[in-house]
C-alpha positions as CSV (number, residue, x, y, z in Angstrom):
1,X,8.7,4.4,22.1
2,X,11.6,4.3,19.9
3,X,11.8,6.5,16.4
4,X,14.3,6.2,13.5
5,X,15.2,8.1,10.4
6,X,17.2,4.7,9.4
7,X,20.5,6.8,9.9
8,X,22.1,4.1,12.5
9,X,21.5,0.8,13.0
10,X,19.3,-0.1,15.7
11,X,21.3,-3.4,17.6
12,X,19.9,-6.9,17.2
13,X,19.1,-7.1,21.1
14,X,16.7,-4.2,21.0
15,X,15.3,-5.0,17.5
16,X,14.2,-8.6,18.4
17,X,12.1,-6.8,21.0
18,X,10.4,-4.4,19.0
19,X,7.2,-3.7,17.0
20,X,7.9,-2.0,14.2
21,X,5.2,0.5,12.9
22,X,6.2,2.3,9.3
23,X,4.7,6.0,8.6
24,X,4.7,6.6,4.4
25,X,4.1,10.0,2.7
26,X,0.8,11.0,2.5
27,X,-1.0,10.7,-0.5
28,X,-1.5,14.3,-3.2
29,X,-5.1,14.7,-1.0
30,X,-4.0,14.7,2.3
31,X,-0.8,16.5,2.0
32,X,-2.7,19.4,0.1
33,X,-5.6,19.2,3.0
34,X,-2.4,19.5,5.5
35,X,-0.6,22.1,3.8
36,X,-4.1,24.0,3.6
37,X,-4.7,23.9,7.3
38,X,-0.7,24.8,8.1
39,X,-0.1,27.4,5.5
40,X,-2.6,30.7,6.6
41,X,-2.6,33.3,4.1
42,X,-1.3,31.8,1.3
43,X,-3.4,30.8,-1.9
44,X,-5.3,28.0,-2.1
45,X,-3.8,26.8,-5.4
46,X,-0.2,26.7,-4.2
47,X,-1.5,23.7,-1.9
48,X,-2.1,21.3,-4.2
49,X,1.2,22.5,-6.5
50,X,3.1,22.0,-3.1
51,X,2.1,18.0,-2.3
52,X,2.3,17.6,-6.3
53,X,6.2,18.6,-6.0
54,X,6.9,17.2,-3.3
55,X,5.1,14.1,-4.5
56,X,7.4,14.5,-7.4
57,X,10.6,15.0,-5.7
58,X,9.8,11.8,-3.7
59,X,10.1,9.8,-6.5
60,X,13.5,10.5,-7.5
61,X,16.1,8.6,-5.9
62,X,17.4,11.5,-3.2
63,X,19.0,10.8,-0.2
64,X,16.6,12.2,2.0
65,X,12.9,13.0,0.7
66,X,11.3,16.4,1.8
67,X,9.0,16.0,4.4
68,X,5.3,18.0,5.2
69,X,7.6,20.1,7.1
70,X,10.0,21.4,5.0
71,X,6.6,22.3,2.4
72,X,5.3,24.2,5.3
73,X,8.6,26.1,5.0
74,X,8.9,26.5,1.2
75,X,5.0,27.7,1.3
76,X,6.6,30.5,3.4
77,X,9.1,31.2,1.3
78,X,6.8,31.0,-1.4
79,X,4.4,33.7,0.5
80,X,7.4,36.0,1.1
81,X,8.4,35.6,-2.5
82,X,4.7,36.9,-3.0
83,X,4.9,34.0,-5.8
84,X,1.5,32.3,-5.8
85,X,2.4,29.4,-7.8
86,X,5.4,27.5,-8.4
87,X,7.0,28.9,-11.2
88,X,10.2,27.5,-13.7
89,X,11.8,30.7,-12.7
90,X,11.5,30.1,-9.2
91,X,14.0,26.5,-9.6
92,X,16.7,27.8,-7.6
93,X,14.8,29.1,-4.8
94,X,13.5,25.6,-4.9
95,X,15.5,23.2,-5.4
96,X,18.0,24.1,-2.7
């Protein structure tokens, strides 16, 4: 089993004898399910704000999109914070 982030090309040898499978984001629902069973402790209505922004985020053009995982860490943050909601004031804790 091979896995790529699309950084390097893969050669044409091994590409001609591959199946290629392609994961997408998940959908609002299943991120905020996800976040809700990886984030303890936190409040329930920072879940669905969370796959909302990251839903968001994925539709700029960035060079890399942020993944489940690096919600899971800005929930954290978030519950450190002791923010329990994303907040305009909160943009450069985020962003970053």
């Amino acid at each position: 089993m091979l896995t790529s982030n699309e950084v390097r090309r893969i050669g044409d040898p091994l590409r001609r004898r591959s199946l290629y499978l392609r994961f997408e984001h998940p959908t609002i629902e299943r991120e905020t399910r996800i976040l809700e069973k990886r984030t303890a402790g936190t409040h329930p209505e920072l879940h669905g704000q969370l796959a909302g922004f990251a839903q968001a985020l994925r539709g700029y053009t960035l060079e890399k999109p942020p993944s489940i995982a690096e919600m899971l860490d800005l929930a954290e943050a978030l519950n450190i914070l002791g923010a329990h909601e994303i907040r305009a004031d909160l943009r450069d804790v985020l962003l970053p």
